[in-house]
C-alpha positions in Angstrom: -32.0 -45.0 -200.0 -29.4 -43.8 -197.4 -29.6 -40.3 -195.9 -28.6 -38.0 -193.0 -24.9 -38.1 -194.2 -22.4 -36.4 -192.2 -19.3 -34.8 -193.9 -16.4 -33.1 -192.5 -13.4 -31.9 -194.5 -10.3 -30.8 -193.0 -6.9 -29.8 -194.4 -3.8 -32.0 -193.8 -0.2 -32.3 -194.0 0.9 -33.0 -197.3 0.3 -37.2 -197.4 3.0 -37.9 -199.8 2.2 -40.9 -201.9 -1.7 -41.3 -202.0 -1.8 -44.9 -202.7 0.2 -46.0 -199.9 -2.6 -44.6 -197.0 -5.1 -47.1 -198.6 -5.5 -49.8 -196.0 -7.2 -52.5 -197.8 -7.9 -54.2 -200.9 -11.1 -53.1 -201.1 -10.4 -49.5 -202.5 -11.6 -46.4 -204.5 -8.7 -44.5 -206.2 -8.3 -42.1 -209.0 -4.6 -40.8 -209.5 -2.8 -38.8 -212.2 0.9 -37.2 -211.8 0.5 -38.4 -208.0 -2.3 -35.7 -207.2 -6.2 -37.0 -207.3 -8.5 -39.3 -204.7 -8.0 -42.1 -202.9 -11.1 -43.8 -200.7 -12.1 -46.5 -198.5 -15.3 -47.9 -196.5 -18.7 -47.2 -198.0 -21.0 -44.3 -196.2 -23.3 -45.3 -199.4 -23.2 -47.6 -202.4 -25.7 -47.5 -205.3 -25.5 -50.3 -207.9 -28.0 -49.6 -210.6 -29.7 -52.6 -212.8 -30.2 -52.6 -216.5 -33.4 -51.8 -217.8 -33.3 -48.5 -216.5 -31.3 -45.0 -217.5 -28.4 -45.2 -215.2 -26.9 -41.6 -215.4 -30.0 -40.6 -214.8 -30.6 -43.0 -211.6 -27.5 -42.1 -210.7 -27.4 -37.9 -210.6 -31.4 -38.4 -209.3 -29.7 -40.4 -206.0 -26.3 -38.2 -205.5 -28.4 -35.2 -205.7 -31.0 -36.4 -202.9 -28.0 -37.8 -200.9 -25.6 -34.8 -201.1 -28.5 -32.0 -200.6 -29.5 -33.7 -197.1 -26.0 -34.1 -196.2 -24.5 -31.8 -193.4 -21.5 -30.6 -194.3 -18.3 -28.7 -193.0 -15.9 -28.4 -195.7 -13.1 -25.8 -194.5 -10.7 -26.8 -197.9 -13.3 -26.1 -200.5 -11.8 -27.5 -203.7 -12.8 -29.9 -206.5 -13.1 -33.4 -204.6 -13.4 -32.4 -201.0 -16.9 -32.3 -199.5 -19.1 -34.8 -200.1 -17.6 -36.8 -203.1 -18.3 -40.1 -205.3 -16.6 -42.6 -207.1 -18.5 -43.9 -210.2 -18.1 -46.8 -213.0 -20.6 -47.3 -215.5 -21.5 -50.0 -217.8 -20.5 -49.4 -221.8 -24.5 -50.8 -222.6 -27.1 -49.8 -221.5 -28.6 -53.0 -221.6 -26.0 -54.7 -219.1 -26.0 -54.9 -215.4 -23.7 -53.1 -212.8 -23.8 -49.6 -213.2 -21.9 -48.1 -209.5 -21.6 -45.5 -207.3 -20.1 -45.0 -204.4 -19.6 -42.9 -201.5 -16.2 -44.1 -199.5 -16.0 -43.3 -195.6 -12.7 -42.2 -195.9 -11.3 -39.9 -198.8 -7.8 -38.4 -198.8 -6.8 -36.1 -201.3 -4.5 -33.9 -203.2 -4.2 -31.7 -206.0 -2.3 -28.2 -206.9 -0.2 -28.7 -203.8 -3.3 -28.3 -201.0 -4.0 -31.8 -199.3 -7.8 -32.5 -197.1 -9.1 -35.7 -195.8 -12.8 -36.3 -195.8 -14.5 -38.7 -193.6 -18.4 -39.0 -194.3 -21.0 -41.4 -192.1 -24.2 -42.2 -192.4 -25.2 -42.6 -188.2 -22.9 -43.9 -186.4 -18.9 -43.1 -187.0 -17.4 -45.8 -189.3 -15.1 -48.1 -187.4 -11.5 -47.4 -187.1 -9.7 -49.6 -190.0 -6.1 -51.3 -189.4 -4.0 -51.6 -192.8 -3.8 -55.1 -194.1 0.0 -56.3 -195.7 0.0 -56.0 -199.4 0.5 -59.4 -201.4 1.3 -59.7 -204.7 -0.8 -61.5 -207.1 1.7 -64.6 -207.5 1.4 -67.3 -209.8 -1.0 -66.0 -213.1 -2.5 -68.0 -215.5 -3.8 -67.1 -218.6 -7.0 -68.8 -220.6 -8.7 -67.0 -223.7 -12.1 -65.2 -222.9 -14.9 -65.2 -224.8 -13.4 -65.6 -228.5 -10.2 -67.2 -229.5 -8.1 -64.8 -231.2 -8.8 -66.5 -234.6 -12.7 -65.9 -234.2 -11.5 -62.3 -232.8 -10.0 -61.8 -236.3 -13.1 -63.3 -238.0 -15.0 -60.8 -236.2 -12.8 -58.1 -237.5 -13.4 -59.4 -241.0 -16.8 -59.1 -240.5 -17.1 -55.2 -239.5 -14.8 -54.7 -242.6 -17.3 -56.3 -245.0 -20.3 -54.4 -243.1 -18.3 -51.0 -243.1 -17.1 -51.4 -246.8 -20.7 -52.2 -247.9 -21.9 -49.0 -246.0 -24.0 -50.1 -243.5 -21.5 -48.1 -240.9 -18.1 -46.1 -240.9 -16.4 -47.3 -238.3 -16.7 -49.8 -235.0 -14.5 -50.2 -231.8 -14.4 -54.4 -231.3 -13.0 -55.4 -228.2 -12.1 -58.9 -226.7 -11.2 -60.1 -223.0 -8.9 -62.3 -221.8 -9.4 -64.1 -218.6 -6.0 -64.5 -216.0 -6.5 -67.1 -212.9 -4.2 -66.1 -209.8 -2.7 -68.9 -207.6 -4.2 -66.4 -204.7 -6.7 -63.6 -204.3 -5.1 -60.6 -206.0 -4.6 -57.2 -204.3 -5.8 -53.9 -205.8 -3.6 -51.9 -204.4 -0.4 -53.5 -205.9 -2.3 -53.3 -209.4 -2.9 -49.9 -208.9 1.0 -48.7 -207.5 2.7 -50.9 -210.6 0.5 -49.1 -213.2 0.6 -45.7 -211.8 4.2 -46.0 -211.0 4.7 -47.0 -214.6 2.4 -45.2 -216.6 1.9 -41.9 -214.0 0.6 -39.9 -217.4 -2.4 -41.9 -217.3 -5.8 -41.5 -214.6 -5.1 -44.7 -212.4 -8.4 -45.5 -210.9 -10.2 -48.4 -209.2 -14.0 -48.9 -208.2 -15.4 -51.4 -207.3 -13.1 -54.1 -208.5 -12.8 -52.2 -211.7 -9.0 -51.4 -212.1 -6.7 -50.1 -214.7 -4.9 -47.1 -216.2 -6.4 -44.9 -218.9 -4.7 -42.5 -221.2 -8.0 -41.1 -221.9 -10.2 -38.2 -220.2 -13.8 -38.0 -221.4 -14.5 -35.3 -219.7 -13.0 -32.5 -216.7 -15.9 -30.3 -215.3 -14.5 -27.2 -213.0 -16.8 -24.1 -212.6 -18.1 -23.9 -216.2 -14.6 -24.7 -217.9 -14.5 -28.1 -219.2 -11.9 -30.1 -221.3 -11.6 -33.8 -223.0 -8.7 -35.5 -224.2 -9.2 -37.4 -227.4 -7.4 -40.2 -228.7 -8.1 -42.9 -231.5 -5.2 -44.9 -233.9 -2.7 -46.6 -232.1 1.0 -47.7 -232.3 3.6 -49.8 -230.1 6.6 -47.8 -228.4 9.8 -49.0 -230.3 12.8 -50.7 -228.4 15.2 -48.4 -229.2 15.0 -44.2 -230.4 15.1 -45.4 -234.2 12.4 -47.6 -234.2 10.4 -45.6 -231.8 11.2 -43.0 -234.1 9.6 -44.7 -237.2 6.7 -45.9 -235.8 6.2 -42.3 -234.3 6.3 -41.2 -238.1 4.1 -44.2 -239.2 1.6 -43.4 -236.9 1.4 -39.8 -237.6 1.1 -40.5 -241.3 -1.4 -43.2 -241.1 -4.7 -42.9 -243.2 -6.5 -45.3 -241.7 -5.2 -44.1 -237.9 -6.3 -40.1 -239.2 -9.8 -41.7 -240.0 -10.1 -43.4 -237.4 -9.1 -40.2 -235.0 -11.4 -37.8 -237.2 -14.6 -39.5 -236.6 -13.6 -39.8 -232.5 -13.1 -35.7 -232.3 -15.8 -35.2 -234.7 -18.0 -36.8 -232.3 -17.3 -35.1 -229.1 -17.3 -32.3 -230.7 -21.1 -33.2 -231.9 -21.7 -33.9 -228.6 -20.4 -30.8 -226.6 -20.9 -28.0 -229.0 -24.8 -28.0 -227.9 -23.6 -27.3 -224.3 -21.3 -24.9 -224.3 -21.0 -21.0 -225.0 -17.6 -21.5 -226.4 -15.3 -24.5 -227.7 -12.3 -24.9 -228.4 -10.7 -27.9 -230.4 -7.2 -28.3 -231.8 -6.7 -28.1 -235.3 -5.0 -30.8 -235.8 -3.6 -34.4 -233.3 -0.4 -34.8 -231.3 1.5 -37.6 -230.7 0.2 -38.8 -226.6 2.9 -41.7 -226.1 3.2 -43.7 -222.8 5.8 -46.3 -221.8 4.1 -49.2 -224.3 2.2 -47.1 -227.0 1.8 -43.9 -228.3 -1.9 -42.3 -229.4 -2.6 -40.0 -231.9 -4.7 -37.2 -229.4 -6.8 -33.8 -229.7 -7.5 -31.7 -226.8 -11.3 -30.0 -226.8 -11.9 -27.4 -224.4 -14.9 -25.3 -223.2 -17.0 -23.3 -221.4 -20.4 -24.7 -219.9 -23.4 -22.5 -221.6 -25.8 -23.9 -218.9 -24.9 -25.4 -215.2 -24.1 -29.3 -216.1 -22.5 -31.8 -213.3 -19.7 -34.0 -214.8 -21.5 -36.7 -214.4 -24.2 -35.5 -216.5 -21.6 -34.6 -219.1 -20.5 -38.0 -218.9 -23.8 -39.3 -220.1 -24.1 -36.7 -222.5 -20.7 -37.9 -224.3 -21.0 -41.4 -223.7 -20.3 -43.6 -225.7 -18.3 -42.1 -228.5 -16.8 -43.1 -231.9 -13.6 -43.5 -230.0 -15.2 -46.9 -228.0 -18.4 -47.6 -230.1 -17.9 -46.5 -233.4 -20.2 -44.1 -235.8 -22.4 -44.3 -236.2 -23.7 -44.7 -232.7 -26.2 -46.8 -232.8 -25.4 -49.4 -235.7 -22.1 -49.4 -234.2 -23.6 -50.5 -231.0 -25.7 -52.9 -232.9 -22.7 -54.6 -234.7 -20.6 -55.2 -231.3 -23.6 -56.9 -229.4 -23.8 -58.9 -232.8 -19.8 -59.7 -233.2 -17.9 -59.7 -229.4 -20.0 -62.5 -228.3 -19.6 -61.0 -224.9 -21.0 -58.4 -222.5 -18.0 -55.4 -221.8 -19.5 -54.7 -218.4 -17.8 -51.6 -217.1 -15.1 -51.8 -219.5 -15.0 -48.8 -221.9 -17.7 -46.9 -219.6 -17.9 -43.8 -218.2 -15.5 -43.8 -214.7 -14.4 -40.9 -212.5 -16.0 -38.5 -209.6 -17.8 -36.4 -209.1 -18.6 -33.4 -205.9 -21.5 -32.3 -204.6 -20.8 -29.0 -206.8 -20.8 -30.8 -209.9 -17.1 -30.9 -210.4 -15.3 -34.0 -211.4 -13.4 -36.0 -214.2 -14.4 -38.5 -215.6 -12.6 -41.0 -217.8 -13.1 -44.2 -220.6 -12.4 -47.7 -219.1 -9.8 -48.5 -220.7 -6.1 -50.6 -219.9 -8.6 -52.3 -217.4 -9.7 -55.3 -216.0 -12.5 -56.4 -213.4 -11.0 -58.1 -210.4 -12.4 -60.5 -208.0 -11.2 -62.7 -206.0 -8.0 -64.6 -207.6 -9.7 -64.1 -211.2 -9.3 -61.1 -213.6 -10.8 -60.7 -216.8 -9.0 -58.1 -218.9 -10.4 -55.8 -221.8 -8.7 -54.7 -225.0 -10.3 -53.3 -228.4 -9.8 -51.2 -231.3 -11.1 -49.3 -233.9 -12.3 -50.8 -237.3 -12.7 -49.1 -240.5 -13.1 -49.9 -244.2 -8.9 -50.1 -244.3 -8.5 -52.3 -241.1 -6.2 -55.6 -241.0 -7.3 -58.3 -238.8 -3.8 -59.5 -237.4 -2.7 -55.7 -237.2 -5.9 -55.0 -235.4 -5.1 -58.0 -233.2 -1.6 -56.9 -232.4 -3.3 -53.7 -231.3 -5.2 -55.7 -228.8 -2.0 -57.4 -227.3 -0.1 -53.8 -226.7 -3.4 -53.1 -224.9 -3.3 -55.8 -223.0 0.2 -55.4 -222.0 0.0 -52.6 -219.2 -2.7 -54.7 -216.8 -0.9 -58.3 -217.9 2.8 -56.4 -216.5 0.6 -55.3 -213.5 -0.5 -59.0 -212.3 2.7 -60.6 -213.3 4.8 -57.7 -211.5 
C-alpha cells in the first residue's frame, strides 16, 4: 500500500488543447467540450482481483491514500488536489478492476486551468514528449463469436425474454483489430474527441474510447446522469437523417428499451437523495454517427456519497445489463461467450472531496501493444431483430474502427 503522498496544485496559464501536453502513450485522460483531466506517470496504481468487492477495495485504498497525503491545493476545484483515474470491470467476477493516481495532472474546466504534480518520496523524473505515430496498417479478425452466432445469441434472449424468464438484456460482442505497429493512445484519443467532442473521451489504463453516456456527476451534494438506451444511425443527407430521427423517436421497441434504463437509475438513486429530478419524457442525443434517445436525472445527495461510491451504487444498469439485474447478468455470461473486461464498467475520477464523473464504457476498446479488441452491444427485448440488432453493433463499432484507421 503506497503512502506519504505529496500533492501540490497550482494555477496555470490557460494550456489550450489538453491532449496535446500528454507526453507519452502511456496516458490518463478524460475530456468533454475540451475542458476535463489529462495525466501521466503513476504516484500510485491499484489493480484489484476478482473475488473481491472492487468499489469497495477501491474507496477503502483512495481514502487511506488521500487522508495521509500532504496537500497544498491553492485552485480548489473539482479535479485538482489529490485526484484518480478509475476503470472497472462490468462483472464482478472478472479480473482488472484499476485505479490510478498519475504524477502529473493538468486540468481545465469553467475557464480556470491548475496542474497537479503528486510523488510518493522522491520527485518523479522529468519526462521528454515522445513523437506521435499513427496506428498504420489495421487488420481486422472476428472476436469471440462470428456475427452469425452473435445473431443466434440474439435469438436466444428473444425466446428467454418472450417466455418471461427476463424483460430485457444488453448483449455485446468484440471485434479484435491487429496493427502493423504498436498503436498510440494519444492519436486514438485526439481523432475521437476531435470528432465526437460531445462525448467524455477518456483513457486508463489502455482502456480508450468515447462515450455519449454519464453514469453519474457528483459536485457538493448535486448530482446528475445522462440516460440513454435505443439507438439509430445518422443519415447521409438532412432527409434521411430526418426520418430516422422520426423513426427513432416513435419506436416501441427503442421507448421500452429506454423506459426500463431511466426506470432503473431512478430505482437506484431515489434512496440517496433528498430530491430528484427526472425528465418527463426522452430527447433526441445525436452525435456525428448515431443519435440516442436520452433522459437527464438530477439530484441532490441526502447523505455525503463520493462518486465513486455512486458509481457502485448505479452500476450496472438496465441500460448495459438488462432487467432484471441479476438474470440479465446470468444470460450474458451464458450467451457472449466472452469476458467484457472493463468494457461497459464504471470509468471516471474521482477527488479527494468526493467529487468526480464517472461514465459507461462504451465506444471503447482495450489497447495493448499493436492489438485492440473493440466492444459493441445492444439492448434486447421481446420485439428485437437479430440483423437490426447487429447493424446496431456495427454503428457502434464505427467511432473506435475510424479512430485506428485515421
Amino acid at each position: 500500500m503506497p503512502g506519504g503522498l505529496t500533492v501540490n496544485s497550482v494555477s496555470i496559464p490557460d494550456p489550450g488543447d489538453l491532449l496535446s501536453r500528454l507526453p507519452g502513450p502511456a496516458a490518463s485522460a478524460w475530456i468533454h467540450q475540451g475542458d476535463g483531466l489529462v495525466g501521466w506517470g503513476e504516484a500510485a496504481r491499484l489493480t484489484i482481483p476478482a473475488g473481491v468487492d472492487r468499489f469497495a477495495a477501491g474507496e477503502k485504498w483512495l481514502a487511506e491514500l488521500f487522508d495521509a497525503a500532504t496537500v497544498r491545493d491553492e485552485v480548489n476545484v473539482p479535479g485538482s488536489g489529490p485526484v484518480a483515474f478509475g476503470s472497472f470491470t462490468f462483472d464482478p467476477a472478472s479480473d482488472g478492476s484499476v485505479l490510478i493516481v498519475p504524477a502529473v495532472v493538468v486540468g481545465r474546466r469553467s475557464g480556470v486551468s491548475w496542474q497537479t504534480s503528486i510523488t510518493a518520496g522522491a520527485p518523479a523524473p522529468e519526462v521528454g514528449p515522445l513523437a506521435r505515430t499513427s496506428p498504420a496498417e489495421v487488420r481486422w479478425s472476428d472476436g469471440s463469436l462470428t456475427a452469425p452466432q452473435w445473431e443466434q445469441a440474439v435469438c436466444a434472449a428473444v425466446t428467454r425474454i418472450r417466455a418471461g424468464e427476463l424483460r430485457k438484456v444488453v448483449l455485446a460482442r468484440d471485434l479484435q483489430a491487429h496493427a502493423s505497429a504498436p498503436i498510440d493512445i494519444r492519436v486514438l484519443l485526439d481523432r475521437l474527441a476531435a470528432r465526437s467532442p460531445g462525448c467524455y473521451t477518456f483513457a486508463c489504463a489502455g482502456l480508450v474510447g468515447a462515450t455519449p453516456e454519464l453514469l453519474i456527476r457528483r459536485e457538493g451534494r448535486e448530482v446528475s446522469s445522462l440516460v440513454l438506451a435505443g439507438t439509430m444511425a445518422r443519415g447521409g443527407s438532412k432527409a434521411d437523417d430526418d426520418a430516422l430521427s422520426s423513426a427513432l423517436l416513435a419506436s416501441a421497441k427503442n421507448a421500452e428499451e429506454h423506459r426500463y434504463s431511466v426506470d432503473s437509475v431512478r430505482e437506484l438513486l431515489e434512496p440517496l437523495c433528498a430530491e430528484l429530478r427526472v425528465d418527463p419524457a426522452p430527447f433526441l442525443l445525436q452525435m456525428a454517427d448515431y443519435q440516442h434517445l436520452a433522459t437527464s436525472v438530477s439530484g441532490v445527495l441526502a447523505r455525503d456519497a463520493s462518486a465513486l461510491a455512486l458509481a457502485a451504487s448505479l452500476h450496472p444498469t438496465a441500460a448495459i445489463c438488462g432487467t432484471p439485474t441479476d438474470a440479465a447478468m446470468e444470460l450474458i455470461r451464458e450467451l457472449e461467450g466472452m469476458d467484457r473486461g472493463r468494457y461497459s464498467g464504471p470509468v471516471g475520477w474521482v477527488d479527494a472531496h468526493g467529487s468526480g464523473e464517472w461514465a459507461i464504457a462504451l465506444r471503447c476498446g482495450e489497447i495493448d501493444g499493436n492489438r485492440a479488441r473493440l466492444f459493441a452491444g445492444c439492448g434486447i427485448v421481446a420485439g428485437s431483430q437479430p440483423e437490426s440488432e447487429l447493424a446496431e453493433t456495427e454503428t457502434k463499432f464505427r467511432p473506435m474502427r475510424r479512430a485506428l484507421e485515421g
